[in-house]
BALUMKOL-445653 format. One record per residue (C-alpha): residue number from 1; residue in one letter; x negated, y negated, z negated. Coordinates in steps of 0.05 Angstrom, whole numbers, plus 5000, padded with zeros to 4 digits. Example, Ala and Ser with C-alpha at 12.3 -4.5 7.8 and 13.67 -1.06 7.14 Angstrom:
2
(node 1; "A"; (4754; 5090; 4844)) (node 2; "S"; (4727; 5021; 4857)) 
END
This chain:
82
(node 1; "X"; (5022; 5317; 5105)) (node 2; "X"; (5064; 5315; 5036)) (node 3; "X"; (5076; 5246; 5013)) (node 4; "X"; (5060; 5253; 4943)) (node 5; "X"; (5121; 5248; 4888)) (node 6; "X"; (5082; 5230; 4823)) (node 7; "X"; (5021; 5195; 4801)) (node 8; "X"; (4977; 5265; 4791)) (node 9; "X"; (4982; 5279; 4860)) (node 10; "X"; (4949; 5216; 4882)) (node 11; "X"; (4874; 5225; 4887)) (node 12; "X"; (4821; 5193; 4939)) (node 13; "X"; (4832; 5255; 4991)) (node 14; "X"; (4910; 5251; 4996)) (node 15; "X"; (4897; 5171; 5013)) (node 16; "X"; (4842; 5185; 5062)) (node 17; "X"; (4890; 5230; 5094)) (node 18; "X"; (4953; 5187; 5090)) (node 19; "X"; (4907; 5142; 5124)) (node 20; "X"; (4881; 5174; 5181)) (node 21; "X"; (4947; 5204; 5196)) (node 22; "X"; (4970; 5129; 5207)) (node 23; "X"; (5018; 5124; 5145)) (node 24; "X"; (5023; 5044; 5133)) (node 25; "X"; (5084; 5047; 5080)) (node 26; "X"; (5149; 5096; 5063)) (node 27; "X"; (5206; 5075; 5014)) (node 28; "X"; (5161; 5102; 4960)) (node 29; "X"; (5089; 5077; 4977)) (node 30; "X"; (5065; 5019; 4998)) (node 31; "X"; (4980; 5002; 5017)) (node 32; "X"; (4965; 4932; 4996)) (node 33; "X"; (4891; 4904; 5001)) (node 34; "X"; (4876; 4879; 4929)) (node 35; "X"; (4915; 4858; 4876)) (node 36; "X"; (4885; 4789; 4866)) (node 37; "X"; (4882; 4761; 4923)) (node 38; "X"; (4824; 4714; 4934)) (node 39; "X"; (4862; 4655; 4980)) (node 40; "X"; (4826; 4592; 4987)) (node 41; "X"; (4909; 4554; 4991)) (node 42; "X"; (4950; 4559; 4938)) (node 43; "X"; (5010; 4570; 4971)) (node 44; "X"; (4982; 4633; 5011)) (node 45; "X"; (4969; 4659; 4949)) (node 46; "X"; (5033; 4643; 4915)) (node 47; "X"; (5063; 4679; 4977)) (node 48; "X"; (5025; 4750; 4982)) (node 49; "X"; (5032; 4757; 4899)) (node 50; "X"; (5113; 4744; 4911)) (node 51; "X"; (5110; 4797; 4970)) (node 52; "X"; (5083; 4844; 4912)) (node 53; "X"; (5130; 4828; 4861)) (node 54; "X"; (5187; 4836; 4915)) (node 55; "X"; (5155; 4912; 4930)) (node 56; "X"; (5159; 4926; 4862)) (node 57; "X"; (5239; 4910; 4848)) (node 58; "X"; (5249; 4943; 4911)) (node 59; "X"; (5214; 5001; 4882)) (node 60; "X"; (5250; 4994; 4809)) (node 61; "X"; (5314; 4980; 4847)) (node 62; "X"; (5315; 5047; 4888)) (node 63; "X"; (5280; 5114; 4881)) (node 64; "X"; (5210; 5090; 4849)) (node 65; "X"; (5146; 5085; 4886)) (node 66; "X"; (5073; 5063; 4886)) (node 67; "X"; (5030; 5017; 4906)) (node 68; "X"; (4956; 5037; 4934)) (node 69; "X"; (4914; 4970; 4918)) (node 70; "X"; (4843; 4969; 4959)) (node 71; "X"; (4873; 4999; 5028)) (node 72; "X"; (4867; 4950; 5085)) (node 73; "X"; (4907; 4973; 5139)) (node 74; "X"; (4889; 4958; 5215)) (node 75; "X"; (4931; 5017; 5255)) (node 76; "X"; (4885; 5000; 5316)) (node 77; "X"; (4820; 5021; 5280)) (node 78; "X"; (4850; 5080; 5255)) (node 79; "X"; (4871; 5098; 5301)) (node 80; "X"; (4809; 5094; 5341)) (node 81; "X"; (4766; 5131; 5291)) (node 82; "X"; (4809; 5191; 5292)) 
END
């Protein structure tokens, strides 16, 4: 499957896809489970909102990218639904 290259070619069924063909992350995409995370500690929090802000230099700092919020990855169970 195509990785897509710009925002219009992002839609639900490219994602599905991306998915189910085990795709995790590339040097331009990256699946994160929500953008506010919902940690009970602080510091866990502090932590996964700095591992977003580091994807996002990397991003700026190289070739561009995206980030798919609301995609929580478990290779295991994808792959076992295939």
């Amino acid at each position: 499957m195509m990785i897509p290259g710009t925002l219009d070619e992002w839609d639900y069924d490219r994602i599905r896809q991306l998915v189910i063909d085990g795709y995790c992350e590339t040097d331009t995409f990256d699946f994160k489970p929500t953008l506010k995370p919902v940690f009970g500690d602080p510091k866990k929090r502090d932590e996964y909102n700095e591992r977003i802000l580091n994807i996002v230099c990397a991003f700026a700092n190289t070739y561009g990218g995206f980030i798919v919020f609301g995609i929580l990855m478990f290779l295991s169970l994808v792959l076992l639904f295939q």
